[in-house]
PyMOL Python script that loads the backbone (N, CA, C, O; Angstrom):
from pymol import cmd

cmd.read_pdbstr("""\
ATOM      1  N   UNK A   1      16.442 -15.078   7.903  1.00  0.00           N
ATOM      2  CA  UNK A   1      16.686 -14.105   8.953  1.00  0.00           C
ATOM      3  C   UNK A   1      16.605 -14.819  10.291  1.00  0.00           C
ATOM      4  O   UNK A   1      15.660 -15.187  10.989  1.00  0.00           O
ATOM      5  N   UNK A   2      17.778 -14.877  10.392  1.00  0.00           N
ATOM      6  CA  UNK A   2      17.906 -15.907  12.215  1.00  0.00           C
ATOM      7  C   UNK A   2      18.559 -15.327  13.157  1.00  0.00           C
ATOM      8  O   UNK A   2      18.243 -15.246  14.344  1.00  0.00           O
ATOM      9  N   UNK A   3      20.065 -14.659  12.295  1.00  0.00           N
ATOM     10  CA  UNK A   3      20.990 -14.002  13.516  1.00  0.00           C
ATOM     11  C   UNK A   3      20.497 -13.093  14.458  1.00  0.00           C
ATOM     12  O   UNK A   3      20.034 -12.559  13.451  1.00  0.00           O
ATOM     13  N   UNK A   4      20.300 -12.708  14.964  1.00  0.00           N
ATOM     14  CA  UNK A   4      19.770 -11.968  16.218  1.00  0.00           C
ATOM     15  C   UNK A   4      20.838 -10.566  16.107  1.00  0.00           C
ATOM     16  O   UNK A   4      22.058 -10.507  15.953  1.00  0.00           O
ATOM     17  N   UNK A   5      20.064  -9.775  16.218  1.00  0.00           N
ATOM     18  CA  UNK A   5      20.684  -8.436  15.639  1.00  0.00           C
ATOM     19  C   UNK A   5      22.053  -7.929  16.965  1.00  0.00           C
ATOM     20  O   UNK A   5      22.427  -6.757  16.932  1.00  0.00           O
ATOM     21  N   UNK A   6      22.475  -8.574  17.680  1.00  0.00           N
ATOM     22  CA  UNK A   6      23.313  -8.030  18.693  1.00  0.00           C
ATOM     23  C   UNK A   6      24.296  -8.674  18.858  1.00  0.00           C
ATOM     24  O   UNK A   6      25.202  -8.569  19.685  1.00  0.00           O
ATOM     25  N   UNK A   7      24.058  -9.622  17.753  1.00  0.00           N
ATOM     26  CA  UNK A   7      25.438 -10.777  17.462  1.00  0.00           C
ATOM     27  C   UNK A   7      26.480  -9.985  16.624  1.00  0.00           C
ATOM     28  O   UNK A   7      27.663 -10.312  16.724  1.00  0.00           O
ATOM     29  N   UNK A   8      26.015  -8.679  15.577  1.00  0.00           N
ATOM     30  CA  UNK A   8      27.033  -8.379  14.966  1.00  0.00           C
ATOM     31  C   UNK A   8      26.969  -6.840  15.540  1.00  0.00           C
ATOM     32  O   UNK A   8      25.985  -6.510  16.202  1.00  0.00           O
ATOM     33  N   UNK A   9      28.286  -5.670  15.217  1.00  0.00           N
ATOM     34  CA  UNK A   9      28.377  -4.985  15.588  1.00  0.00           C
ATOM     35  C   UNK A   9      27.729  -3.917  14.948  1.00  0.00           C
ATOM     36  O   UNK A   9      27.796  -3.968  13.720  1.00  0.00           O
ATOM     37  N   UNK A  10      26.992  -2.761  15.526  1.00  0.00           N
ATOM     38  CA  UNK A  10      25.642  -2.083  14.822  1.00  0.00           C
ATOM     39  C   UNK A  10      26.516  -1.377  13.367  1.00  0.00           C
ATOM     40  O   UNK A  10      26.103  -1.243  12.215  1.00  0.00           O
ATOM     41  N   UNK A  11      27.420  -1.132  13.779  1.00  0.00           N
ATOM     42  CA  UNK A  11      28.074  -0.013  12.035  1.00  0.00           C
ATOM     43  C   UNK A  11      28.277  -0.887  10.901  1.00  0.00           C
ATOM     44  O   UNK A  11      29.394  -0.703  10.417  1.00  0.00           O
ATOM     45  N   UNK A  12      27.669  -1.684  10.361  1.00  0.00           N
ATOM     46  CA  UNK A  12      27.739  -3.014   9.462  1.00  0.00           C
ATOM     47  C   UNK A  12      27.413  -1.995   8.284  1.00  0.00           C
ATOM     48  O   UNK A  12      26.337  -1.461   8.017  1.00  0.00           O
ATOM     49  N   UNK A  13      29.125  -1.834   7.415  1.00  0.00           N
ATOM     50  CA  UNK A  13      28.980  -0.749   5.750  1.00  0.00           C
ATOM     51  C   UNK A  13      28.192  -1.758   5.074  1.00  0.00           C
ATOM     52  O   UNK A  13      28.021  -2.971   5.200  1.00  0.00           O
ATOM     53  N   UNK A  14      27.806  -0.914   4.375  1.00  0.00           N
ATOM     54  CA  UNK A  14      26.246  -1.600   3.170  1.00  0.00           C
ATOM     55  C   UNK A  14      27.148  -1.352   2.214  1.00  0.00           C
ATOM     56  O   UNK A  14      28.255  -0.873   2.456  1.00  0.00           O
ATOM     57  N   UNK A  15      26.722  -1.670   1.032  1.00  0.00           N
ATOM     58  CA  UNK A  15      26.617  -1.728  -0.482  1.00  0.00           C
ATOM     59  C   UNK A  15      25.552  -1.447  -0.921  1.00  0.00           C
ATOM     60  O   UNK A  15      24.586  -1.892  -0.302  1.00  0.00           O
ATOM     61  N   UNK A  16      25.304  -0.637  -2.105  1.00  0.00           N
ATOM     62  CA  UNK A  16      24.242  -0.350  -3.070  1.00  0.00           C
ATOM     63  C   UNK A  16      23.796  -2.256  -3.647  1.00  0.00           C
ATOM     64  O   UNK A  16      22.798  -2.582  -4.290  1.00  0.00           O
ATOM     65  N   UNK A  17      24.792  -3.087  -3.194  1.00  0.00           N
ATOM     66  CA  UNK A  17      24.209  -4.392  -3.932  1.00  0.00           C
ATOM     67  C   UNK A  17      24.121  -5.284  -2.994  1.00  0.00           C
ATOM     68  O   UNK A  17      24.087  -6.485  -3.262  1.00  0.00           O
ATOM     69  N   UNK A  18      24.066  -4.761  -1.613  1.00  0.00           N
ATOM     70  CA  UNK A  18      23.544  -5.423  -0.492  1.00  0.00           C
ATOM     71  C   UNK A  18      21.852  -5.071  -0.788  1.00  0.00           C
ATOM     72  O   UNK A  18      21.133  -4.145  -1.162  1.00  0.00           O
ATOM     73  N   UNK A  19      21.759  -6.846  -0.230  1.00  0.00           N
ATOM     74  CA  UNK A  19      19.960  -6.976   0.381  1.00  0.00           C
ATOM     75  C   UNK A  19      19.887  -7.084   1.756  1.00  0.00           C
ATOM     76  O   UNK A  19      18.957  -6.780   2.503  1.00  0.00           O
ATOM     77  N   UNK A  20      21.084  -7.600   2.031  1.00  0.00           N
ATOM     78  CA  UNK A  20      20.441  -8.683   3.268  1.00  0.00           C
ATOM     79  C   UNK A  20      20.973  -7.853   4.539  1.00  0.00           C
ATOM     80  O   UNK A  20      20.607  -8.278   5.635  1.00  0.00           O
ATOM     81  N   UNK A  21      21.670  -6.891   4.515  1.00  0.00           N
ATOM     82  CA  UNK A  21      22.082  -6.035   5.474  1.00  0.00           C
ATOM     83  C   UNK A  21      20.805  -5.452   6.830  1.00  0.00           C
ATOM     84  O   UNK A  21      21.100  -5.644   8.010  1.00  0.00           O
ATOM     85  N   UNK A  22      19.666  -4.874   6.520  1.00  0.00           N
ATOM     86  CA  UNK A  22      18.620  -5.003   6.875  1.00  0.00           C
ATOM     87  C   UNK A  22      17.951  -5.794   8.206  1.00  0.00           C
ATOM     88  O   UNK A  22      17.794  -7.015   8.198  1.00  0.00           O
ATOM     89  N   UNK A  23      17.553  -4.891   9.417  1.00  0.00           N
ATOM     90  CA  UNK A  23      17.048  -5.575  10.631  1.00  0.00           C
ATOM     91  C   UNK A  23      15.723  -5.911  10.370  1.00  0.00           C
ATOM     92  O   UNK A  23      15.008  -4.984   9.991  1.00  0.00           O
ATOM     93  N   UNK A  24      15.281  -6.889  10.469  1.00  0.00           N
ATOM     94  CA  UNK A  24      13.554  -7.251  10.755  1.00  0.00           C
ATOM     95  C   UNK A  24      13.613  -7.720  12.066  1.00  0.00           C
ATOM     96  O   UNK A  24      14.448  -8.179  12.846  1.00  0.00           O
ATOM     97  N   UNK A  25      11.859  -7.306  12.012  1.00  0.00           N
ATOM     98  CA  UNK A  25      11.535  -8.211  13.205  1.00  0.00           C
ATOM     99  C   UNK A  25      10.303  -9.622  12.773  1.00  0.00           C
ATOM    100  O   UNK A  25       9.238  -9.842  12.197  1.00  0.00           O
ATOM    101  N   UNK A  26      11.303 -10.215  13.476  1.00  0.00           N
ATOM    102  CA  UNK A  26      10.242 -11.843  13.472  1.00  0.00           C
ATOM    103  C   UNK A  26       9.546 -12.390  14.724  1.00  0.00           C
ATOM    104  O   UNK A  26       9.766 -11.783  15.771  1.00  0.00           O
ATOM    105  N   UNK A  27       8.794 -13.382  14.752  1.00  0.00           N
ATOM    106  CA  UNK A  27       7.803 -13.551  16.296  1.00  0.00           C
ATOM    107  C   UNK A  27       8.598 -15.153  16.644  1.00  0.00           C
ATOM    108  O   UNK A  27       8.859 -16.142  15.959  1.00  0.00           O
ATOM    109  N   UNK A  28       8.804 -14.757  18.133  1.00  0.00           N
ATOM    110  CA  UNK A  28       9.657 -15.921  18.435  1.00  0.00           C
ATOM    111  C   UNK A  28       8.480 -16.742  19.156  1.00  0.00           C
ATOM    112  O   UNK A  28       7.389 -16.241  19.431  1.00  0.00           O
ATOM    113  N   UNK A  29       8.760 -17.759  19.362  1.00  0.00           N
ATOM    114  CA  UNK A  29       7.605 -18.809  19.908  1.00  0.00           C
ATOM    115  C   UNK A  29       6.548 -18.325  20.975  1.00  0.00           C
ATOM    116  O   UNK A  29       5.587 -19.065  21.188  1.00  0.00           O
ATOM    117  N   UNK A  30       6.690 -16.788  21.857  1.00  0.00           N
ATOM    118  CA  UNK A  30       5.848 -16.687  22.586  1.00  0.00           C
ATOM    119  C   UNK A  30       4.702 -15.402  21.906  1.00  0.00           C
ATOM    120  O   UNK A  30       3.684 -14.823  22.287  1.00  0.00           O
ATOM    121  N   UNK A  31       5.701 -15.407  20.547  1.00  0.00           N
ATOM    122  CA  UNK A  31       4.727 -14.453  20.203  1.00  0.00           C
ATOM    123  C   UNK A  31       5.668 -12.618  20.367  1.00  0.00           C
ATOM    124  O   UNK A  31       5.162 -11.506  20.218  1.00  0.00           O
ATOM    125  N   UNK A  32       6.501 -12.826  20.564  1.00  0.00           N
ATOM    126  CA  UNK A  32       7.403 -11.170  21.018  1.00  0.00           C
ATOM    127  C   UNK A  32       8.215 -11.504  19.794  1.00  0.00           C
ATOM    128  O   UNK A  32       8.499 -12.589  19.286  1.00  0.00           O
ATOM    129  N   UNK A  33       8.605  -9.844  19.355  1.00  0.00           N
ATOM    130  CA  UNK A  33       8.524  -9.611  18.149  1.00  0.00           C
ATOM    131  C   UNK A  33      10.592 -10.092  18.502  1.00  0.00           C
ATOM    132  O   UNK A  33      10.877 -10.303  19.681  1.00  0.00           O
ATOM    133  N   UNK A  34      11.445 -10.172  17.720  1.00  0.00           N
ATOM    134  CA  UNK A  34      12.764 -10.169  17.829  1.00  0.00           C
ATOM    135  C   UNK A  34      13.754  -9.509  16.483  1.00  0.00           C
ATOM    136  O   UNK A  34      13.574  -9.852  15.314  1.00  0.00           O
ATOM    137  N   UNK A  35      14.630  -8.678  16.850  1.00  0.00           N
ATOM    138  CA  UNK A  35      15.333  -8.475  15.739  1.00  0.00           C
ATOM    139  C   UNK A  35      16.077  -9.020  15.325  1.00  0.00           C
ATOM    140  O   UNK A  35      16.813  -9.547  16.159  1.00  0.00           O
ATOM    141  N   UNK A  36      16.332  -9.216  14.224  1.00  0.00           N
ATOM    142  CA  UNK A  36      17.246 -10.589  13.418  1.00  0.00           C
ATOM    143  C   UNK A  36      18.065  -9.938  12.021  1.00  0.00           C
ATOM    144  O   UNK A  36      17.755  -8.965  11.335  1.00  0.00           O
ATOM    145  N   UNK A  37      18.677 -10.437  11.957  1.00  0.00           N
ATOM    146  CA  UNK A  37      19.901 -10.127  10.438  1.00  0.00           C
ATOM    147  C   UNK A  37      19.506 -11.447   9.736  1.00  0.00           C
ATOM    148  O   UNK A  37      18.812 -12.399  10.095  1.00  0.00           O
ATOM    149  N   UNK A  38      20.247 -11.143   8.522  1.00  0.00           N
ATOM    150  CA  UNK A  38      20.180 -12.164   7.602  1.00  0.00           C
ATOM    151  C   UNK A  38      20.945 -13.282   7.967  1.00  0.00           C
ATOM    152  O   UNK A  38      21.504 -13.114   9.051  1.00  0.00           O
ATOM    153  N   UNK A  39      21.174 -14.426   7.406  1.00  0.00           N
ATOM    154  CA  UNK A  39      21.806 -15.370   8.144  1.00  0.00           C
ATOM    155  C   UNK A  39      22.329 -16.553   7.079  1.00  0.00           C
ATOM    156  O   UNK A  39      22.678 -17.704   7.338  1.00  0.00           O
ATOM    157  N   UNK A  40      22.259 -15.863   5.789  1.00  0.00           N
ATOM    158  CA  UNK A  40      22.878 -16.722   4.568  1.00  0.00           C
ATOM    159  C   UNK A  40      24.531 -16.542   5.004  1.00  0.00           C
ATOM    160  O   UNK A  40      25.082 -16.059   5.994  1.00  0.00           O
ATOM    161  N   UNK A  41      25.091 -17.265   3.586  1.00  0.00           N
ATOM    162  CA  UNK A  41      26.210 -17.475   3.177  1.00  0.00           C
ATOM    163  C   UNK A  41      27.230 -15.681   3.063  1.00  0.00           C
ATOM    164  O   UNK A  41      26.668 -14.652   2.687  1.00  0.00           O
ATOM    165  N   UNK A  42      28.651 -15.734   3.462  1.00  0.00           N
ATOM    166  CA  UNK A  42      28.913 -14.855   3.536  1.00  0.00           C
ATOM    167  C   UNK A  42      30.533 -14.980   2.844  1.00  0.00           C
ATOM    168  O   UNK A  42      31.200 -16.012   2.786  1.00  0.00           O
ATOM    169  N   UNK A  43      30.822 -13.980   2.484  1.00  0.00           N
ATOM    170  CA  UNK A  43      32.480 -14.264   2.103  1.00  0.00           C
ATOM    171  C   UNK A  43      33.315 -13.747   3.480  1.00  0.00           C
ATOM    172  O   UNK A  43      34.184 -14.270   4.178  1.00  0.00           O
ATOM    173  N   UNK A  44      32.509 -12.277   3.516  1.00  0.00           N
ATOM    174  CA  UNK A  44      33.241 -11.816   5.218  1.00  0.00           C
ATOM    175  C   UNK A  44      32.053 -11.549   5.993  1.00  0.00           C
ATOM    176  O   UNK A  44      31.158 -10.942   5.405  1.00  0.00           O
ATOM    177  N   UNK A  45      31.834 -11.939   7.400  1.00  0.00           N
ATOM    178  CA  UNK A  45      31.335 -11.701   8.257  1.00  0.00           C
ATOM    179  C   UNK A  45      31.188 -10.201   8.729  1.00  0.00           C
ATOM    180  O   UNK A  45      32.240  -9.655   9.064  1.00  0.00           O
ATOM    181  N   UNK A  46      30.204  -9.576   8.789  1.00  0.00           N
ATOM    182  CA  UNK A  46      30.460  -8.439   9.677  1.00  0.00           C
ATOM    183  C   UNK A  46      31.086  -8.661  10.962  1.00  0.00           C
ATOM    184  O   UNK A  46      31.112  -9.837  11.328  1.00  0.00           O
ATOM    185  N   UNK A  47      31.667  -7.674  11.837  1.00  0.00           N
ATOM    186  CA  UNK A  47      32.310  -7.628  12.661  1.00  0.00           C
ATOM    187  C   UNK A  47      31.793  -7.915  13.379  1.00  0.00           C
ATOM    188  O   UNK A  47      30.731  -7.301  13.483  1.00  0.00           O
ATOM    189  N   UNK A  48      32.081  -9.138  14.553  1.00  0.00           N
ATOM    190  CA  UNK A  48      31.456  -9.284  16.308  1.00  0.00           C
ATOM    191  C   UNK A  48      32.649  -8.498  17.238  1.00  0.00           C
ATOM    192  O   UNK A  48      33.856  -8.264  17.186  1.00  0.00           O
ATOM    193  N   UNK A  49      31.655  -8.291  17.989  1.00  0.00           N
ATOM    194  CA  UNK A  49      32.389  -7.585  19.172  1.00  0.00           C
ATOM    195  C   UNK A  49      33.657  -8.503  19.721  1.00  0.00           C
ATOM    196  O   UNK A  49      33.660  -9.730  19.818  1.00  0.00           O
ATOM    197  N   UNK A  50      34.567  -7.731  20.004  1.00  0.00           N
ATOM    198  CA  UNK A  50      35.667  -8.694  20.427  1.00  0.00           C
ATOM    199  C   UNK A  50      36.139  -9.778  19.892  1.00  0.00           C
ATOM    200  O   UNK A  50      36.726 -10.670  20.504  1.00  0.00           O
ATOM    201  N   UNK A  51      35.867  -9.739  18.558  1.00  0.00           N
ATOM    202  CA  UNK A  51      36.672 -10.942  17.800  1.00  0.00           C
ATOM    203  C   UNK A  51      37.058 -10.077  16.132  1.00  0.00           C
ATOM    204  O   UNK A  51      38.135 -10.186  15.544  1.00  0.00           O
ATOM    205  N   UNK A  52      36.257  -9.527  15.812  1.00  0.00           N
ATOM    206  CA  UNK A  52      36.438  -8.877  14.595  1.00  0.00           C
ATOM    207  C   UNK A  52      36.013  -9.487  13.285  1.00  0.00           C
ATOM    208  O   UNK A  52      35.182 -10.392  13.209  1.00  0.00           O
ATOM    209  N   UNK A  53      36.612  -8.957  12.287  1.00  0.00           N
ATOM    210  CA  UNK A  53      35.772  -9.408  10.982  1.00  0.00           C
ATOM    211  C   UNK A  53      36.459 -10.610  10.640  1.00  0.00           C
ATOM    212  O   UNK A  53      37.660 -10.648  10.907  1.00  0.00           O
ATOM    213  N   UNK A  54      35.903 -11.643  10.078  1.00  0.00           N
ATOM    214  CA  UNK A  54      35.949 -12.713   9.744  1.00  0.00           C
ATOM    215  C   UNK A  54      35.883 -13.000   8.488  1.00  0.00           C
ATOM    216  O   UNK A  54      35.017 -12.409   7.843  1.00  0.00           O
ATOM    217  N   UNK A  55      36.727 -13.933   7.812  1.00  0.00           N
ATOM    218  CA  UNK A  55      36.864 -14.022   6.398  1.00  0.00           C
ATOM    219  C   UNK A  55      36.400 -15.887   6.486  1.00  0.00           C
ATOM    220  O   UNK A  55      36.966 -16.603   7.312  1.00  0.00           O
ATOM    221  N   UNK A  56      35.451 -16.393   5.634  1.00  0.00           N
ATOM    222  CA  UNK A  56      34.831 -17.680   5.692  1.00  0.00           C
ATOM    223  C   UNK A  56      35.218 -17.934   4.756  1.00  0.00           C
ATOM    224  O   UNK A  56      34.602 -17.307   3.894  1.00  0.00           O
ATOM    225  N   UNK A  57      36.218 -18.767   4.206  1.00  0.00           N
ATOM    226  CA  UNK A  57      36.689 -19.866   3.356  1.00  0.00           C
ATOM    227  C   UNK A  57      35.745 -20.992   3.144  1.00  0.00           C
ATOM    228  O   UNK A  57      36.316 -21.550   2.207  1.00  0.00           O
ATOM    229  N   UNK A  58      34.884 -21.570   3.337  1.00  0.00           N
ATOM    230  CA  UNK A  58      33.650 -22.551   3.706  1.00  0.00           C
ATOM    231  C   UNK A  58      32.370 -22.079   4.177  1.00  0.00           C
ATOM    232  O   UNK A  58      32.197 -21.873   5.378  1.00  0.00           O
ATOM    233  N   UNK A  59      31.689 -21.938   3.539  1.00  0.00           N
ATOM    234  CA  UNK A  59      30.139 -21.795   4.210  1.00  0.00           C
ATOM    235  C   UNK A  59      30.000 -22.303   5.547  1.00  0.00           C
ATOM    236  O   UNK A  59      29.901 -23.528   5.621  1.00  0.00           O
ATOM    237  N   UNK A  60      29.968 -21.635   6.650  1.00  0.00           N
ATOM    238  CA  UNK A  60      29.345 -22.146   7.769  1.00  0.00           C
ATOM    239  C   UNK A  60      28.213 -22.481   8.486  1.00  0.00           C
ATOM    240  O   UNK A  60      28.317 -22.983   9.605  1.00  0.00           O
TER     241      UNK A  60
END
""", "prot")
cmd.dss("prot")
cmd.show_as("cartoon", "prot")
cmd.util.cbc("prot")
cmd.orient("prot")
């Protein structure tokens, strides 16, 4: 969990066989809590603002 939750666009459709869909919060070096997405391997990207959904041929 790394992506930072404002990198993708909030309406991200789930699946019953999604895990990783899911906001946490983690403690960034000063100690403040941050929201984060999952940040594995993907076939399609959820959507970013102004660029759209993304299809990854290669693990990035």
């Amino acid at each position: 969990f790394m992506t930072p939750k404002e990198f993708f666009k909030d309406d991200i459709q789930s699946d019953d066989a999604d895990t990783g869909n899911d906001v946490v919060g983690v403690l960034d070096p000063n100690g403040e809590v941050r929201q984060v997405r999952s940040s594995g391997t993907r076939v399609f990207i959820p959507e970013i603002q102004g660029v759209g959904t993304i299809r990854t041929r290669h693990p990035i």
